[in-house]
GULORO-252220 format. One record per residue (C-alpha): residue number from 1; chain; x, z, y. Coordinates in steps of 0.001 Angstrom, whole numbers, always signed. Layout:
resi chain east up north
NUM A X Z Y
...
This chain:
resi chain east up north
1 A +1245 -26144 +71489
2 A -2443 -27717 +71399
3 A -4660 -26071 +68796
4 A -4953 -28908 +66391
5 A -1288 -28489 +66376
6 A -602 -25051 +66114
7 A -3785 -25451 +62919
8 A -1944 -27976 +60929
9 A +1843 -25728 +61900
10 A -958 -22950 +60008
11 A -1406 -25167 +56756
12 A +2149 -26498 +56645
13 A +3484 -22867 +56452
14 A +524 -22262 +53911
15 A +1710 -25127 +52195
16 A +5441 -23227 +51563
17 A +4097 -19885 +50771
18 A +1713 -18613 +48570
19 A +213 -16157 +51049
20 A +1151 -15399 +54683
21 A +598 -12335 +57158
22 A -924 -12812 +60507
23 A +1896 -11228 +61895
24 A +4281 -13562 +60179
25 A +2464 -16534 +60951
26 A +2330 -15347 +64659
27 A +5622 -15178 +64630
28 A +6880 -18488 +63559
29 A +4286 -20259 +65531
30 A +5417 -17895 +68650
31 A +1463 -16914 +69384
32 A -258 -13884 +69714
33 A -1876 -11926 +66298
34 A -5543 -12412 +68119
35 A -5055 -16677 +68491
36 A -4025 -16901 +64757
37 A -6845 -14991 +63496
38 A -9130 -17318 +65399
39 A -7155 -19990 +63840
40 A -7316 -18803 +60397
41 A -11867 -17997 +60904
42 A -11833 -21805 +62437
43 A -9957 -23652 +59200
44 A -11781 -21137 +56755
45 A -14803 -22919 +58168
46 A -13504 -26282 +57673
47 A -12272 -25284 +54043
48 A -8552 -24976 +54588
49 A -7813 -21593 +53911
50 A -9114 -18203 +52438
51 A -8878 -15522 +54856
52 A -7548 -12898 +52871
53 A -6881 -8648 +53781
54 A -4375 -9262 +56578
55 A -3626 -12731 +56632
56 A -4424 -16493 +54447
57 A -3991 -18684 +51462
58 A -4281 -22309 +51503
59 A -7672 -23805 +49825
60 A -6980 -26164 +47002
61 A -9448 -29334 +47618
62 A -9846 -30924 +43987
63 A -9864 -34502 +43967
64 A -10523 -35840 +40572
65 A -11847 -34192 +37558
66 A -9341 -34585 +34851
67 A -10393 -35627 +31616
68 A -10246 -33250 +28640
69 A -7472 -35127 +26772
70 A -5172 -33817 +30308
71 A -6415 -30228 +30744
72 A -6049 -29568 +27089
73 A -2234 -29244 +27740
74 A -2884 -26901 +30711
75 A -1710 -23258 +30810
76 A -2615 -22533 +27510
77 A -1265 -18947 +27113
78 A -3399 -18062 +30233
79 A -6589 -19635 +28430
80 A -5540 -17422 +24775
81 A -5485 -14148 +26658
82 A -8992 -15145 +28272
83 A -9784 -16021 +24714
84 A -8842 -12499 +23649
85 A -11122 -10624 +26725
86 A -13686 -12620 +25652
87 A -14144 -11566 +22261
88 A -14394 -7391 +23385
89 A -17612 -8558 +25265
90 A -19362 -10203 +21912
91 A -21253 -8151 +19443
92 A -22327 -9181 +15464
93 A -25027 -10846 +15317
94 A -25168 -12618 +19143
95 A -26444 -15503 +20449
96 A -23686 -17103 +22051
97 A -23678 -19781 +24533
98 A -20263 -21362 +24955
99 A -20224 -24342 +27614
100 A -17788 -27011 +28207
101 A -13965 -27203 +28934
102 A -10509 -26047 +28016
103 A -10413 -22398 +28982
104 A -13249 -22059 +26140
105 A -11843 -24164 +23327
106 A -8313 -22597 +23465
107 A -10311 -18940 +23452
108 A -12208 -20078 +19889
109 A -9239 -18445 +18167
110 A -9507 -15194 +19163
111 A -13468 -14781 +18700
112 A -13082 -12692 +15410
113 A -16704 -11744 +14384
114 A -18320 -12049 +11595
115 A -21520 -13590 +12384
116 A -23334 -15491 +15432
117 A -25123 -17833 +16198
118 A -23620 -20465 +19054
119 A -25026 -22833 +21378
120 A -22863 -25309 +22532
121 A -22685 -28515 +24443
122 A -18981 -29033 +24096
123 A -18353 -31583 +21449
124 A -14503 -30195 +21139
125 A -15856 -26815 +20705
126 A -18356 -28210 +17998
127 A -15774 -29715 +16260
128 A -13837 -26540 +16357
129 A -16343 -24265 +15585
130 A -17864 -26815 +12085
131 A -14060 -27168 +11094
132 A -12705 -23345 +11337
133 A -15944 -21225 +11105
134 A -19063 -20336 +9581
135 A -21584 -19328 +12192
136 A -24398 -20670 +13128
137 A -24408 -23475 +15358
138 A -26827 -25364 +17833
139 A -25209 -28628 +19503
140 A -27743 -29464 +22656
141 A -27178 -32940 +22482
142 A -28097 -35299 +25008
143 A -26065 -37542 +27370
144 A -22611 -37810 +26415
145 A -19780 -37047 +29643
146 A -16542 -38864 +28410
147 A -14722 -37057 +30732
148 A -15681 -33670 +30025
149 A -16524 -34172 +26401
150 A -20228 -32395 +26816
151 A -23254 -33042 +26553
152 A -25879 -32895 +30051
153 A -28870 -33640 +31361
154 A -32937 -33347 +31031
155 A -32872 -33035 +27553
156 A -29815 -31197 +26812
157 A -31315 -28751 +29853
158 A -33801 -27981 +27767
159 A -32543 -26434 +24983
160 A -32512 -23358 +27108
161 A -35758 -23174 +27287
162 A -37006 -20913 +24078
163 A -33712 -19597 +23396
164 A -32768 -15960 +24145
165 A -29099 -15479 +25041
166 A -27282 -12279 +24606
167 A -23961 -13779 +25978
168 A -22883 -16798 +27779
169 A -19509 -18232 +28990
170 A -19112 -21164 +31057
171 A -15973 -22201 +32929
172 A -15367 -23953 +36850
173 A -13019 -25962 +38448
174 A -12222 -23321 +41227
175 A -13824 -20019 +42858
176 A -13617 -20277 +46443
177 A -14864 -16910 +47573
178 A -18514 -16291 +46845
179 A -18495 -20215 +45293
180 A -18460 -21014 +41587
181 A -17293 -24805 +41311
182 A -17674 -27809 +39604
183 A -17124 -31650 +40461
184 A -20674 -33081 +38682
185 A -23559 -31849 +39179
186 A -25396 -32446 +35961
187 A -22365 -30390 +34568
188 A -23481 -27438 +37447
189 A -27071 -27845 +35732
190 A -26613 -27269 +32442
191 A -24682 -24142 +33332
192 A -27487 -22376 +35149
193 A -29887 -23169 +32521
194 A -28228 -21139 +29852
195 A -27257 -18631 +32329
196 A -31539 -18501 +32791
197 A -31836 -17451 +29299
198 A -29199 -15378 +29077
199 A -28709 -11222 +28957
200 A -25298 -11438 +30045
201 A -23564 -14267 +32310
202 A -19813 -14650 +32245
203 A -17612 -17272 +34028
204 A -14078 -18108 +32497
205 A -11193 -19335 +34675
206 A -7580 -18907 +34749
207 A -5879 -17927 +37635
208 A -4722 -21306 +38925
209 A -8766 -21996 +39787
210 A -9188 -19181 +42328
211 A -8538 -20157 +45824
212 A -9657 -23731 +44306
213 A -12708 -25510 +45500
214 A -14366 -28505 +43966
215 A -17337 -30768 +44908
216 A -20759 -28614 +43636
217 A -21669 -25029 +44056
218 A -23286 -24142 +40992
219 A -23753 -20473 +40917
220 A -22528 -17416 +43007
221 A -19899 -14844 +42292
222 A -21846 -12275 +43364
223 A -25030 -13296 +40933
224 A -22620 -13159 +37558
225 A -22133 -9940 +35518
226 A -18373 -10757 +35340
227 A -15585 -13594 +35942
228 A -12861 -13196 +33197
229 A -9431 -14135 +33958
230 A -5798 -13432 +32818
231 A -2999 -11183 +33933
232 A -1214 -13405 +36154
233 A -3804 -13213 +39113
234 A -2090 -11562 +41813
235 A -3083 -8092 +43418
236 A -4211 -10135 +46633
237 A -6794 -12204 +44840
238 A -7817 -9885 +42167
239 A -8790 -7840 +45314
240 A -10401 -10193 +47543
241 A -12605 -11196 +45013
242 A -13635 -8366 +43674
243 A -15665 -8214 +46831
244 A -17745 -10324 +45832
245 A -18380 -9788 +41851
246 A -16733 -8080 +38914
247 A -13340 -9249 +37594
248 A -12018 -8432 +34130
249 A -8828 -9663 +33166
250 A -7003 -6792 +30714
Protein backbone atom coordinates (compact mmCIF):
# COMPACT_ATOMS: atom_id res chain seq x y z
CA UNK A 1 0.00 0.00 0.00
CA UNK A 2 1.53 3.51 -1.18
CA UNK A 3 1.69 6.05 1.63
CA UNK A 4 -0.92 8.43 0.42
CA UNK A 5 -2.97 5.37 0.67
CA UNK A 6 -2.22 3.82 3.74
CA UNK A 7 -2.70 8.10 5.13
CA UNK A 8 -6.18 8.46 3.91
CA UNK A 9 -6.89 4.21 5.22
CA UNK A 10 -5.45 6.49 8.67
CA UNK A 11 -8.32 9.21 8.43
CA UNK A 12 -11.05 6.86 7.22
CA UNK A 13 -10.57 4.70 10.40
CA UNK A 14 -10.33 8.14 12.31
CA UNK A 15 -13.36 9.00 10.68
CA UNK A 16 -15.30 5.71 12.52
CA UNK A 17 -13.74 6.08 15.84
CA UNK A 18 -13.35 8.68 18.13
CA UNK A 19 -9.76 7.82 19.03
CA UNK A 20 -7.49 5.00 17.80
CA UNK A 21 -4.23 3.19 19.19
CA UNK A 22 -1.16 2.88 17.13
CA UNK A 23 -1.27 -0.60 17.69
CA UNK A 24 -4.81 -0.87 16.48
CA UNK A 25 -4.34 1.17 13.59
CA UNK A 26 -1.21 -0.98 12.73
CA UNK A 27 -3.14 -3.65 12.78
CA UNK A 28 -5.93 -3.03 10.44
CA UNK A 29 -3.69 -1.37 7.99
CA UNK A 30 -1.27 -4.62 8.40
CA UNK A 31 2.00 -2.15 9.00
CA UNK A 32 4.45 -1.93 11.50
CA UNK A 33 3.80 0.43 14.97
CA UNK A 34 7.08 2.61 13.75
CA UNK A 35 5.38 3.43 9.88
CA UNK A 36 2.07 4.56 11.55
CA UNK A 37 3.62 6.82 13.93
CA UNK A 38 5.42 8.46 11.03
CA UNK A 39 2.10 8.54 9.47
CA UNK A 40 0.25 10.01 12.25
CA UNK A 41 3.65 13.13 12.83
CA UNK A 42 3.22 13.58 8.77
CA UNK A 43 -0.89 14.32 8.77
CA UNK A 44 -0.52 16.18 12.24
CA UNK A 45 1.58 18.47 10.09
CA UNK A 46 -0.86 18.79 7.41
CA UNK A 47 -3.74 19.30 10.07
CA UNK A 48 -5.47 15.95 9.94
CA UNK A 49 -5.07 14.59 13.17
CA UNK A 50 -3.99 15.25 16.87
CA UNK A 51 -1.40 12.97 17.94
CA UNK A 52 -2.56 12.04 21.16
CA UNK A 53 -0.66 9.65 24.33
CA UNK A 54 -0.45 6.44 22.30
CA UNK A 55 -2.22 6.96 19.26
CA UNK A 56 -4.73 9.93 17.17
CA UNK A 57 -7.93 11.81 16.79
CA UNK A 58 -9.15 13.21 13.66
CA UNK A 59 -8.87 17.26 13.34
CA UNK A 60 -12.18 18.90 12.72
CA UNK A 61 -11.50 21.60 9.77
CA UNK A 62 -14.42 24.27 10.26
CA UNK A 63 -15.82 25.47 7.19
CA UNK A 64 -18.32 28.14 7.79
CA UNK A 65 -18.99 30.18 10.79
CA UNK A 66 -22.53 29.66 11.75
CA UNK A 67 -24.57 32.47 12.53
CA UNK A 68 -25.81 33.07 16.09
CA UNK A 69 -29.51 32.41 15.33
CA UNK A 70 -27.91 28.36 14.58
CA UNK A 71 -25.46 27.96 17.49
CA UNK A 72 -27.97 29.29 19.91
CA UNK A 73 -29.68 25.80 19.73
CA UNK A 74 -26.30 24.06 20.25
CA UNK A 75 -25.51 21.87 23.29
CA UNK A 76 -26.99 24.02 25.63
CA UNK A 77 -26.68 21.96 28.87
CA UNK A 78 -22.87 21.81 28.11
CA UNK A 79 -22.83 25.78 27.78
CA UNK A 80 -25.15 26.05 31.51
CA UNK A 81 -22.59 23.99 33.37
CA UNK A 82 -19.75 26.31 31.80
CA UNK A 83 -22.10 29.02 32.89
CA UNK A 84 -22.03 27.64 36.43
CA UNK A 85 -17.79 27.30 36.55
CA UNK A 86 -17.78 30.55 35.47
CA UNK A 87 -19.46 32.27 38.11
CA UNK A 88 -16.89 30.53 41.14
CA UNK A 89 -14.11 32.55 39.29
CA UNK A 90 -16.04 36.17 39.64
CA UNK A 91 -15.83 38.25 42.72
CA UNK A 92 -18.37 41.45 43.90
CA UNK A 93 -17.50 44.23 42.63
CA UNK A 94 -15.43 43.00 39.16
CA UNK A 95 -14.88 44.31 36.06
CA UNK A 96 -16.04 41.82 33.78
CA UNK A 97 -15.36 41.45 30.21
CA UNK A 98 -17.73 39.03 28.52
CA UNK A 99 -17.06 38.64 24.60
CA UNK A 100 -19.15 37.27 21.92
CA UNK A 101 -21.01 33.91 21.26
CA UNK A 102 -23.27 31.23 22.61
CA UNK A 103 -21.23 29.47 25.25
CA UNK A 104 -21.38 33.05 27.09
CA UNK A 105 -25.01 34.04 26.66
CA UNK A 106 -26.42 30.63 27.82
CA UNK A 107 -23.80 31.03 31.04
CA UNK A 108 -25.60 34.71 31.94
CA UNK A 109 -27.94 32.67 34.12
CA UNK A 110 -25.82 31.32 36.42
CA UNK A 111 -23.60 34.58 37.14
CA UNK A 112 -25.32 35.24 40.60
CA UNK A 113 -23.49 38.34 42.06
CA UNK A 114 -24.59 41.13 43.27
CA UNK A 115 -22.72 43.80 41.65
CA UNK A 116 -20.25 44.34 38.52
CA UNK A 117 -19.55 46.16 36.18
CA UNK A 118 -19.49 44.38 32.41
CA UNK A 119 -17.95 45.12 29.23
CA UNK A 120 -19.40 43.62 26.45
CA UNK A 121 -19.43 43.57 22.71
CA UNK A 122 -22.09 40.96 22.32
CA UNK A 123 -25.31 42.62 21.45
CA UNK A 124 -27.30 39.24 22.68
CA UNK A 125 -25.47 39.43 25.85
CA UNK A 126 -26.41 43.25 26.11
CA UNK A 127 -29.76 42.56 25.62
CA UNK A 128 -29.61 39.92 28.23
CA UNK A 129 -27.76 41.56 30.67
CA UNK A 130 -30.29 45.37 30.31
CA UNK A 131 -33.40 42.95 30.38
CA UNK A 132 -32.55 40.49 33.50
CA UNK A 133 -29.94 42.50 35.55
CA UNK A 134 -28.79 45.46 37.19
CA UNK A 135 -25.06 45.83 36.81
CA UNK A 136 -23.24 48.05 35.28
CA UNK A 137 -22.77 47.86 31.73
CA UNK A 138 -20.33 49.17 28.92
CA UNK A 139 -21.41 48.11 25.21
CA UNK A 140 -18.01 48.83 22.97
CA UNK A 141 -19.83 49.60 20.05
CA UNK A 142 -18.43 49.84 16.77
CA UNK A 143 -18.88 47.77 13.57
CA UNK A 144 -21.72 45.57 13.71
CA UNK A 145 -20.87 41.44 12.63
CA UNK A 146 -24.38 40.07 11.59
CA UNK A 147 -23.15 36.85 11.90
CA UNK A 148 -21.74 36.86 15.20
CA UNK A 149 -23.96 39.52 16.64
CA UNK A 150 -20.76 41.69 18.08
CA UNK A 151 -19.38 44.45 17.76
CA UNK A 152 -15.30 44.74 16.19
CA UNK A 153 -12.89 46.72 14.98
CA UNK A 154 -10.56 50.04 15.54
CA UNK A 155 -12.91 51.64 17.58
CA UNK A 156 -14.54 48.96 19.43
CA UNK A 157 -10.56 47.83 20.04
CA UNK A 158 -10.23 50.61 21.85
CA UNK A 159 -12.32 50.50 24.55
CA UNK A 160 -9.66 48.39 26.11
CA UNK A 161 -7.51 50.84 26.29
CA UNK A 162 -8.12 52.70 29.91
CA UNK A 163 -10.06 49.98 31.28
CA UNK A 164 -8.69 47.66 33.99
CA UNK A 165 -10.07 44.11 33.83
CA UNK A 166 -10.22 41.83 36.74
CA UNK A 167 -11.84 38.98 34.64
CA UNK A 168 -12.40 38.20 31.09
CA UNK A 169 -14.14 35.37 29.13
CA UNK A 170 -14.08 34.97 25.55
CA UNK A 171 -15.06 31.86 23.60
CA UNK A 172 -13.37 29.98 20.07
CA UNK A 173 -14.45 27.96 17.45
CA UNK A 174 -11.95 25.06 18.28
CA UNK A 175 -8.57 24.43 20.35
CA UNK A 176 -6.29 22.55 18.29
CA UNK A 177 -3.44 21.87 20.65
CA UNK A 178 -1.51 24.95 21.68
CA UNK A 179 -4.14 27.01 19.09
CA UNK A 180 -7.06 29.11 20.29
CA UNK A 181 -9.43 29.56 17.13
CA UNK A 182 -11.57 31.71 15.43
CA UNK A 183 -12.80 32.10 11.67
CA UNK A 184 -12.47 36.30 11.47
CA UNK A 185 -9.91 37.95 12.37
CA UNK A 186 -11.29 41.24 13.55
CA UNK A 187 -13.28 38.84 15.93
CA UNK A 188 -9.45 37.31 17.04
CA UNK A 189 -8.65 41.18 17.68
CA UNK A 190 -11.00 42.28 19.84
CA UNK A 191 -10.31 39.26 22.01
CA UNK A 192 -6.67 40.01 22.70
CA UNK A 193 -7.38 43.51 23.43
CA UNK A 194 -9.45 42.86 26.48
CA UNK A 195 -7.32 40.01 27.35
CA UNK A 196 -4.38 43.16 27.36
CA UNK A 197 -6.23 44.81 30.06
CA UNK A 198 -7.15 42.13 31.86
CA UNK A 199 -5.91 40.43 35.48
CA UNK A 200 -7.28 37.23 34.63
CA UNK A 201 -7.84 35.64 30.99
CA UNK A 202 -10.29 32.80 30.57
CA UNK A 203 -11.39 31.00 27.33
CA UNK A 204 -14.90 29.22 27.27
CA UNK A 205 -15.59 26.22 25.01
CA UNK A 206 -17.54 23.16 25.22
CA UNK A 207 -16.16 20.02 24.54
CA UNK A 208 -17.27 19.56 20.94
CA UNK A 209 -14.52 22.58 20.04
CA UNK A 210 -11.39 20.72 21.18
CA UNK A 211 -9.72 18.76 18.54
CA UNK A 212 -11.50 21.59 16.28
CA UNK A 213 -9.53 24.02 14.24
CA UNK A 214 -10.78 27.10 12.50
CA UNK A 215 -9.22 29.74 10.17
CA UNK A 216 -7.22 32.41 12.79
CA UNK A 217 -4.98 31.75 15.69
CA UNK A 218 -5.80 34.29 18.06
CA UNK A 219 -4.14 33.50 21.27
CA UNK A 220 -2.22 30.46 22.80
CA UNK A 221 -3.30 27.88 25.29
CA UNK A 222 -0.38 28.05 27.01
CA UNK A 223 -0.56 32.15 27.48
CA UNK A 224 -4.31 31.88 29.24
CA UNK A 225 -4.77 31.46 33.03
CA UNK A 226 -7.47 28.81 32.29
CA UNK A 227 -9.83 27.21 29.45
CA UNK A 228 -13.23 26.28 31.10
CA UNK A 229 -15.12 23.47 29.79
CA UNK A 230 -17.82 20.90 30.86
CA UNK A 231 -17.84 17.37 32.13
CA UNK A 232 -18.23 15.55 29.03
CA UNK A 233 -14.53 16.07 27.77
CA UNK A 234 -13.03 12.80 27.76
CA UNK A 235 -9.96 11.65 29.96
CA UNK A 236 -7.84 11.60 26.61
CA UNK A 237 -8.35 15.25 25.82
CA UNK A 238 -8.69 16.65 29.21
CA UNK A 239 -5.12 15.17 29.40
CA UNK A 240 -3.51 16.11 26.30
CA UNK A 241 -4.35 19.48 26.80
CA UNK A 242 -3.56 20.04 29.95
CA UNK A 243 -0.08 20.03 28.54
CA UNK A 244 -0.35 22.89 27.30
CA UNK A 245 -2.54 25.22 29.81
CA UNK A 246 -4.91 24.82 32.72
CA UNK A 247 -8.33 23.16 32.27
CA UNK A 248 -11.22 23.57 34.70
CA UNK A 249 -14.29 21.91 34.02
CA UNK A 250 -15.97 20.74 37.68
Amino acid sequence: MLKAERQDKILELLDQETFMTVIDLAKLINVSDMTIRRDIQELEKKKKLVRLYGGAQKLNIKEIELPTDKKITLHIEKKEYIGKLMNTLIQENDVVYLGAGTTIYYALPFITKKKLLIVTNSLITFNYLINHTTYKILLTGGEFLPTTEEFIGKHAESIFDTLNIDISFAATNGIYNNNITTSNSLEGEIQRAAFRSSKTKIIVADSTKFNTSDVFTFYKLSDLDAVITDNQLTETLFNHYSEFGKLINK
